[in-house]
C-alpha positions as CSV (number, residue, x, y, z in Angstrom):
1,X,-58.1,54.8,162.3
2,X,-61.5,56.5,161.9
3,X,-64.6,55.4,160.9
4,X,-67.3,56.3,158.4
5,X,-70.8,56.6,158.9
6,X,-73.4,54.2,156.8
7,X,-75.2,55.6,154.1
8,X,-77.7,54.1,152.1
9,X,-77.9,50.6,153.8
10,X,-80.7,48.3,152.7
11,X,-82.2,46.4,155.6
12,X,-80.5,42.9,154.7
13,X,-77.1,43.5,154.9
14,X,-77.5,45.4,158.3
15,X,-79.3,42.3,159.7
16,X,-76.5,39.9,158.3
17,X,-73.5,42.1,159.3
18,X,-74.8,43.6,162.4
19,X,-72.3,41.1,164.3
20,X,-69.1,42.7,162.5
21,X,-67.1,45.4,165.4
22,X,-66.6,48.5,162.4
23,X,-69.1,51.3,161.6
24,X,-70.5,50.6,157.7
25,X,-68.6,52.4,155.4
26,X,-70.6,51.8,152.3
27,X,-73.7,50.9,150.6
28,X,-73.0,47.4,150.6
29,X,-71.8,45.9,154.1
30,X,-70.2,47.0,157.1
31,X,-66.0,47.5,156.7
32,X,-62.7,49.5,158.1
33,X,-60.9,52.2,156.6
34,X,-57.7,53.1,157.8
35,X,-55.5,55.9,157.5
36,X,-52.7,55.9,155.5
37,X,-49.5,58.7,156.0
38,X,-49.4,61.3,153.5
39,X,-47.9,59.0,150.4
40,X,-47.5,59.9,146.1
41,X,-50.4,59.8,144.0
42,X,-50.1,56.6,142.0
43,X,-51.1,56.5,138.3
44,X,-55.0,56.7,137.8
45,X,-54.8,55.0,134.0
46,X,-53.9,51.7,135.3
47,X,-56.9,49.0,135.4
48,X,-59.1,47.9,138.2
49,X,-57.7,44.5,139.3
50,X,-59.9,42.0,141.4
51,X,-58.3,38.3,143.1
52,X,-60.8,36.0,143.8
53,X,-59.9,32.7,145.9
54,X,-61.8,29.8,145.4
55,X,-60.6,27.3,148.8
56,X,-59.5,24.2,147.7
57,X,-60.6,24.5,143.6
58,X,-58.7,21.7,142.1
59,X,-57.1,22.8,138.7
60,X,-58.8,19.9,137.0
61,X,-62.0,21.6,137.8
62,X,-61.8,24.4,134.9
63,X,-63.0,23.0,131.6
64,X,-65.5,20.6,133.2
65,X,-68.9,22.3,132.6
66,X,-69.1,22.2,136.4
67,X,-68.7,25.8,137.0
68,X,-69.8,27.4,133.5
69,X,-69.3,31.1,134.6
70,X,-65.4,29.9,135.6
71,X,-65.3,28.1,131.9
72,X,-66.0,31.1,130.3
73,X,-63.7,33.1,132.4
74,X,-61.0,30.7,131.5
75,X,-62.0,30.7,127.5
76,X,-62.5,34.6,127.5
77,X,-58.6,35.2,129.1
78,X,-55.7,33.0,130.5
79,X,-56.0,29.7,131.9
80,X,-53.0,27.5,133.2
81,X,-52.7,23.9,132.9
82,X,-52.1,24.6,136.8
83,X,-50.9,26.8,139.7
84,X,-48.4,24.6,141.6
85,X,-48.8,26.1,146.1
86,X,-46.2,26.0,147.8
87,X,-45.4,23.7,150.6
88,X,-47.3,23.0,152.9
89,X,-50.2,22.6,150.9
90,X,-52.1,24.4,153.5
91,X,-54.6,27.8,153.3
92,X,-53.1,30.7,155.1
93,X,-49.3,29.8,154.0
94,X,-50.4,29.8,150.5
95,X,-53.1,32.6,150.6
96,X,-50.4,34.9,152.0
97,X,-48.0,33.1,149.2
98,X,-50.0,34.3,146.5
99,X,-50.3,38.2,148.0
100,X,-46.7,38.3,149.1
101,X,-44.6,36.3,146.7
102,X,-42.8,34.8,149.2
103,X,-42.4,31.1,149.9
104,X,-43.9,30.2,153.7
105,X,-40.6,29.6,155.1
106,X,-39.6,33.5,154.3
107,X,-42.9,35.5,154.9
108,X,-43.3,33.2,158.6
109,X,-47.0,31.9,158.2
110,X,-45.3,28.7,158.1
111,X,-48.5,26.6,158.5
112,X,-52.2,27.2,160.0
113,X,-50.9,25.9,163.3
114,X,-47.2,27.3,164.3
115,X,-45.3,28.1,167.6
116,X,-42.6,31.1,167.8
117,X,-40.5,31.2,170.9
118,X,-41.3,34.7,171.4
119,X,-45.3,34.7,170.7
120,X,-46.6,31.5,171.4
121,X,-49.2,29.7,169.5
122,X,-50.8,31.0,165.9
123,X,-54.0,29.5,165.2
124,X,-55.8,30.4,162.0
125,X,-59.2,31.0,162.8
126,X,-57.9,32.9,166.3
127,X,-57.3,35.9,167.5
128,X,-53.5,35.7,166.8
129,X,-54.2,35.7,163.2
130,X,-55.2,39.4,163.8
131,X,-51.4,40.4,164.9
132,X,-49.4,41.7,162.7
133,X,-46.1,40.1,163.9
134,X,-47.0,36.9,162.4
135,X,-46.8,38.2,158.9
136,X,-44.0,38.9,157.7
137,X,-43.3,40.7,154.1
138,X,-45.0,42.8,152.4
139,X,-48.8,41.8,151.1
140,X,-49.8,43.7,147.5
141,X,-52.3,45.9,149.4
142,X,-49.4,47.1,151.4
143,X,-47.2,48.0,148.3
144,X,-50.1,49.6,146.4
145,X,-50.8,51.7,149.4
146,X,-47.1,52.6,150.4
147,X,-47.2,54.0,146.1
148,X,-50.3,55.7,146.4
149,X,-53.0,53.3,145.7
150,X,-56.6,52.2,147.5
151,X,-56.8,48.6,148.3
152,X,-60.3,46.5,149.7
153,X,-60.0,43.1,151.2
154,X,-63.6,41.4,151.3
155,X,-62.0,38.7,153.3
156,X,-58.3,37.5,152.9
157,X,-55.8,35.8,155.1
158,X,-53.8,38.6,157.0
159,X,-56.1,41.5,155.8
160,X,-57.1,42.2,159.0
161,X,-53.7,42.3,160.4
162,X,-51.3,45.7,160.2
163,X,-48.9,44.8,158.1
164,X,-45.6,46.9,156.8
165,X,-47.2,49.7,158.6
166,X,-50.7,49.0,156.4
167,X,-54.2,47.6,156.6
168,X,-55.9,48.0,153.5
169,X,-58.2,51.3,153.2
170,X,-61.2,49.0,152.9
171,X,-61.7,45.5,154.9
172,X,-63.9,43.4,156.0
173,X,-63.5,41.1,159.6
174,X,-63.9,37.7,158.6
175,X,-67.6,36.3,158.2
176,X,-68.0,32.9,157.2
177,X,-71.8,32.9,157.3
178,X,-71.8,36.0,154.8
179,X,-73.3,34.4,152.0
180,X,-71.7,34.6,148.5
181,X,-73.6,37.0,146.7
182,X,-73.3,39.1,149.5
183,X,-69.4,39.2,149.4
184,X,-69.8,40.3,145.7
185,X,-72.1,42.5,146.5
186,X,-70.0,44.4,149.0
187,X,-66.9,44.4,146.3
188,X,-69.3,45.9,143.5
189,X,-70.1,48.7,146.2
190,X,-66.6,49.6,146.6
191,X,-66.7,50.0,142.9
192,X,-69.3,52.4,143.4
193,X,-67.4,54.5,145.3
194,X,-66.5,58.4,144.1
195,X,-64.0,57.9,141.9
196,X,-61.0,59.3,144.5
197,X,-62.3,56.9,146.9
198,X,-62.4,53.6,144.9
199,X,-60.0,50.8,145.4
200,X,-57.5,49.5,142.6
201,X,-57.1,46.1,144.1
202,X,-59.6,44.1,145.7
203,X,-59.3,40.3,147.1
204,X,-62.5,38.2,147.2
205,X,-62.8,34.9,148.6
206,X,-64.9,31.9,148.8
207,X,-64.4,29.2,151.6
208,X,-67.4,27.1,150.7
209,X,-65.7,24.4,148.4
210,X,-63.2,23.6,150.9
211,X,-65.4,23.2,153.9
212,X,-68.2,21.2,152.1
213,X,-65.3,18.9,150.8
214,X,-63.2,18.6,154.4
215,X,-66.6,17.5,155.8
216,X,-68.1,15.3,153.3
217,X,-65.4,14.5,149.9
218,X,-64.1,16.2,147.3
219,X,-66.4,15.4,144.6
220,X,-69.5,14.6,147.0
221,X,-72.9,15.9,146.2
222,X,-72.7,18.7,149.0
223,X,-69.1,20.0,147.6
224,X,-70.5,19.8,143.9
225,X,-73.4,22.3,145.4
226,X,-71.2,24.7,147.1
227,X,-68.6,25.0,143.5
228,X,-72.2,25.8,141.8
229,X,-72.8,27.9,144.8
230,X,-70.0,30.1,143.7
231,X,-69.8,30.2,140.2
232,X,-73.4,31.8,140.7
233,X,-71.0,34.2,142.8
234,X,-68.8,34.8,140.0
235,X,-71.7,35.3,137.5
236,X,-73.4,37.8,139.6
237,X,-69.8,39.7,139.5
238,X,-69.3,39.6,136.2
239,X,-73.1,40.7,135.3
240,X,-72.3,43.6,137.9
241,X,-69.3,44.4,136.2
242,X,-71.1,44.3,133.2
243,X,-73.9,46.3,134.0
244,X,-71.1,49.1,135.1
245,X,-69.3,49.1,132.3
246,X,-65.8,47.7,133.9
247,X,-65.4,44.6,132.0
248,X,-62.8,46.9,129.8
249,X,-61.0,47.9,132.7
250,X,-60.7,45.4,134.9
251,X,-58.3,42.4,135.4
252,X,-60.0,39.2,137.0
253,X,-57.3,37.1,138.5
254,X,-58.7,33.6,139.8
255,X,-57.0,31.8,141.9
256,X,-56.8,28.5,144.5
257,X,-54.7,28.5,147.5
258,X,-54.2,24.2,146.6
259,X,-56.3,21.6,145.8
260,X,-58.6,19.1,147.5
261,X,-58.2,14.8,148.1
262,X,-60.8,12.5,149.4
263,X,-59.1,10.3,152.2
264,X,-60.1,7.8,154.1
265,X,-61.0,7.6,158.1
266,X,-59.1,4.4,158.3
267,X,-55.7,5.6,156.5
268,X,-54.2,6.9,159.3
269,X,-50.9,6.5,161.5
270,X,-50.0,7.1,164.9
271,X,-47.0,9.0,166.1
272,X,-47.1,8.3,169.5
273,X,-47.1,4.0,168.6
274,X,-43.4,4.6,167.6
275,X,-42.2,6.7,170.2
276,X,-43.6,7.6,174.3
277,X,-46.1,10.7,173.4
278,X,-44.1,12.8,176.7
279,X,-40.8,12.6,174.6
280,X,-42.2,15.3,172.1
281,X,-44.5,17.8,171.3
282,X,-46.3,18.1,168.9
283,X,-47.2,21.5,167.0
284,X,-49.7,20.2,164.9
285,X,-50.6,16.9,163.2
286,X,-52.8,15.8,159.8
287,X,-50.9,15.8,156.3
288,X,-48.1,16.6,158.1
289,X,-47.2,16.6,161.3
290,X,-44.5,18.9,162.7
291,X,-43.3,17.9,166.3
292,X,-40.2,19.1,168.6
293,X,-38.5,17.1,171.2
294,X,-38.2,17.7,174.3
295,X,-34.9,18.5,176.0
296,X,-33.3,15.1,177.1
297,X,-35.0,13.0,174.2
298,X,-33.8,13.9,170.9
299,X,-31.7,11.4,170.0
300,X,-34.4,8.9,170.9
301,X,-37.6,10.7,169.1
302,X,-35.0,11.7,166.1
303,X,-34.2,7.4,165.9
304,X,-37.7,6.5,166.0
305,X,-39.4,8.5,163.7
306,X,-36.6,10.0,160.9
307,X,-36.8,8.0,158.1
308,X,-39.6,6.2,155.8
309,X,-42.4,4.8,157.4
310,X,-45.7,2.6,156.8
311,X,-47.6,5.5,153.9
312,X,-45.3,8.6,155.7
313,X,-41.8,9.5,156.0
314,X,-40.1,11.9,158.6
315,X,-37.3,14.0,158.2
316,X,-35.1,17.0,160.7
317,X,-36.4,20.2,159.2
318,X,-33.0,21.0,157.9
319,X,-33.1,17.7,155.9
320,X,-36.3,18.2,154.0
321,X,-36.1,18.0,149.8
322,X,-34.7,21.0,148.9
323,X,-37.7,21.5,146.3
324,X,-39.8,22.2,149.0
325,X,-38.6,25.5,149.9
326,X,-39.0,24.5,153.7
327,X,-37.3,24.2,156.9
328,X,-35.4,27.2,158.2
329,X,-37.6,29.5,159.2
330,X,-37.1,29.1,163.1
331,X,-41.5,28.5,163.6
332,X,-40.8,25.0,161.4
333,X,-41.0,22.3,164.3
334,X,-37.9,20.0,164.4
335,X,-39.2,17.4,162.7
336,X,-41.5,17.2,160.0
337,X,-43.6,13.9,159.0
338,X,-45.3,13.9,156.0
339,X,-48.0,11.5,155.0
340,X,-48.7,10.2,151.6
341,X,-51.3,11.0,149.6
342,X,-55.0,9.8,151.6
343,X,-53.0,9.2,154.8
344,X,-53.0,11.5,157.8
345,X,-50.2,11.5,160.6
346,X,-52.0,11.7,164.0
347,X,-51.8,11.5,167.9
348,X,-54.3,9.4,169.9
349,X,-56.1,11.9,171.7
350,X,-55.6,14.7,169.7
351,X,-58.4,16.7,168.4
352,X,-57.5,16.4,165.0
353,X,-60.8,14.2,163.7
354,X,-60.4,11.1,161.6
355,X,-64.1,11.6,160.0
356,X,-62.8,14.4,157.5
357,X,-63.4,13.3,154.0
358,X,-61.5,15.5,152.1
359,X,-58.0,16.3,153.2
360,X,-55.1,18.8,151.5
361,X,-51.0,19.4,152.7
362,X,-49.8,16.8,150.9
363,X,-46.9,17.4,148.7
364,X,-47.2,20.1,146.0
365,X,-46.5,17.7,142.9
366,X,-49.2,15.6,144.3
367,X,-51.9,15.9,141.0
368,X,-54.6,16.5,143.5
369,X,-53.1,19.4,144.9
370,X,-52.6,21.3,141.7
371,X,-54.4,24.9,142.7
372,X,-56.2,26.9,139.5
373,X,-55.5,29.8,137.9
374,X,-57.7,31.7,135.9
375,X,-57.4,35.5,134.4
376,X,-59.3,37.9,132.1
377,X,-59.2,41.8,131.3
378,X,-57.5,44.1,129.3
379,X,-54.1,43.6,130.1
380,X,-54.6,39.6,129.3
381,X,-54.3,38.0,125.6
382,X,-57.2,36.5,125.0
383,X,-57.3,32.5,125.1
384,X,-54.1,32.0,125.9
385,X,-52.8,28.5,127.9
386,X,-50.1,28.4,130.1
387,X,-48.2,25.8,131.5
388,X,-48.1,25.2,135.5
389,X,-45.9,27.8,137.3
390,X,-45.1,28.6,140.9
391,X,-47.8,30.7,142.9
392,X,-45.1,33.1,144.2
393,X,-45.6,34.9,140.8
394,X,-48.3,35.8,141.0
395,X,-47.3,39.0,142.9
396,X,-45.0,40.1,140.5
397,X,-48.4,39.6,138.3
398,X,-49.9,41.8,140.7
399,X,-47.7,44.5,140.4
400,X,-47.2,44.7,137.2
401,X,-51.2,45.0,136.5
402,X,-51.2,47.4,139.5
403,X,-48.3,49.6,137.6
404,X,-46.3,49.7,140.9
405,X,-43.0,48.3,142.0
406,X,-43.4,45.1,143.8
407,X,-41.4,44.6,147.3
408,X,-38.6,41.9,147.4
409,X,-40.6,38.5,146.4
410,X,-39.5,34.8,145.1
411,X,-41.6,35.4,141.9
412,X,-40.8,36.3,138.2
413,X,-42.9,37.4,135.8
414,X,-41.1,35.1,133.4
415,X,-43.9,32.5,133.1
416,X,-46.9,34.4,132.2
417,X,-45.2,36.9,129.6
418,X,-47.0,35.2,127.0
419,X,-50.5,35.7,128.3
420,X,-49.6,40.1,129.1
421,X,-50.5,42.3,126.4
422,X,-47.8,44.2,127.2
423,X,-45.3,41.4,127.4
424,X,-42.0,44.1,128.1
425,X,-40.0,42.1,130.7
């Protein structure tokens, strides 16, 4: 990996990213470029194509007047009645869901807390999230690279990680006190670049909605600020893009990772109230908790807790409904209870805090967990409205924007046919 020297930086961004461990490597912000192995030219003709994640951005959220930048995204392109995440309902499994196109329990990243017998404990925001063994598949930067392409993360789950023999030429180590404008800035930079050196897929994504609402509600005042927060974001980006002349060739895909649910401190149950706490352990607890006995009390912890509960029901991973998509990837814990909707599964003790407001994991078809999608560019029909689909297609959508041959995925391209100009199968 080498690193480029910083040209041109204007004194805020050195002050703001003077924490991150790369040499700058353009105008914008400090990031990593890594060396890719002699690989095929891919097609130059093919549009620029940005993914933005909003955190937590219910689907009912588009067409509200709340984020007007997002409304007129939505009424200049493609808008679904939904994007249904996959299960669980949780951020990194579905972030690397939406780049992979596999479902959780093939790509491995099987929640934000998992144990594998071999490695241990993954925590998201840890240092394990930067090893590359957790993720399995192939993420679209990866693919575009491996055909010849330039790829720029400004913050995704698993970016930072080498993946299929890949990082992404461009990326940034993850900042959550880099504000919003600054994160556009950075991806308007990279479109700056000499032409040879510019990227042809770059992720974007915004964490703010999702904190705000875990901390205080999912329609409170602060979370209503931070969604206005970012649609300023997105209006900056599209008046940069303007301003460049690459609205005509460039595809805006918006996305959510799932939705967001206010709960209440009180709705909660206790795993260890039906069965001893030392007969188990558990992996991680919340929306769903995911626990594995320990040898000698199987048979007791499995006739305690499978079955339907006071607001959550348990089931042995292998006996999970089969819509789910969940359960034999070996990191899935033994036992999986899942709490209704506004109820959290919990251990006394455990850190896992009762004061959150805002909650997600529940089951996909729960309304509140619908996730949004949003698209606009050149290779979009204008206005079109699509019914909820699955967001493992959206890396076939990828691809097929990308011109490149997507790795083995759980997508189709089926669904959003009708909103491609270009609607060849």
């Amino acid at each position: 990996m080498r690193k480029i020297p910083a040209t041109l930086i204007n004194v805020f961004f050195v002050g703001l990213l003077a924490a991150c461990s790369h040499a700058p490597t353009t105008p914008a912000a400090s990031a990593t470029t890594s060396v890719t192995p002699s690989i095929p030219v891919a097609p130059a003709a093919a549009p620029t194509v940005i993914l933005i994640s909003v955190d937590g951005l219910r689907a009912t959220t588009v067409g509200t007047g709340m984020m007007p930048a997002l409304d007129a995204m939505a009424a200049s392109g493609v808008r679904a009645a939904s994007l249904t995440p996959s299960y669980p309902t949780q951020t990194f499994p579905n972030h690397y869901t939406l780049v992979t196109g596999l479902r959780p329990d093939h790509h491995g990243v099987v929640h934000n807390t998992m144990r594998d017998a071999a490695m241990g404990k993954f925590v998201s925001k840890g240092e394990t999230a930067l090893d590359g063994r957790w993720w399995g598949g192939e993420p679209i930067w990866a693919t575009l690279q491996k055909q010849g392409g330039i790829a720029a993360t400004m913050f995704w789950p698993g970016s930072e990680a080498e993946i299929a023999g890949q990082r992404p030429r461009y990326y940034m180590n993850y900042d959550k006190q880099m504000p919003s404008n600054a994160r556009v800035d950075q991806v308007l930079a990279w479109m700056d670049l000499p032409a040879a050196e510019q990227p042809r897929l770059i992720t974007l994504y915004f964490e703010s909605y999702d904190v705000a609402a875990h901390a205080t509600g999912a329609d409170s005042a602060a979370s209503n600020a931070a969604l206005k927060e970012v649609d300023a974001a997105l209006a900056r980006l599209r008046d940069g893009l303007r301003a460049r002349g690459r609205e005509a060739s460039t595809n805006v895909i918006l996305v959510s990772d799932h939705g967001m649910l206010t709960v209440r401190g009180q709705d909660v149950r206790y795993l260890d109230e039906l069965v001893p706490a030392n007969t188990f352990a558990a992996v991680h607890v919340g929306t769903l908790a995911g626990l594995n006995p320990k040898p000698g009390h199987v048979q007791q912890v499995e006739k305690a807790l499978i079955g339907r509960h006071d607001h959550f029901e348990c089931w042995r991973k292998q006996d999970l409904p089969a819509r789910w998509h969940y359960g034999k990837h070996p990191r899935v814990p033994a036992i999986l209870c899942h709490a209704d909707p506004g109820w959290r599964v919990l251990m006394h003790g455990m850190p896992a805090s009762t004061a959150q407001r805002g909650e997600h994991g529940y089951a996909p078809d729960v309304p509140d967990m619908a996730a949004t999608f949003v698209a606009t560019g050149p290779d979009f029909v204008r206005g079109t409205q699509l019914p909820a689909f699955d967001n493992v297609d959206v890396y076939p959508l990828l691809a097929r924007l990308l011109r490149i041959t997507p790795a083995a995925n759980d997508g189709t391209l089926e669904p959003l046919l009708p909103a491609l100009r270009d609607a060849t199968p």
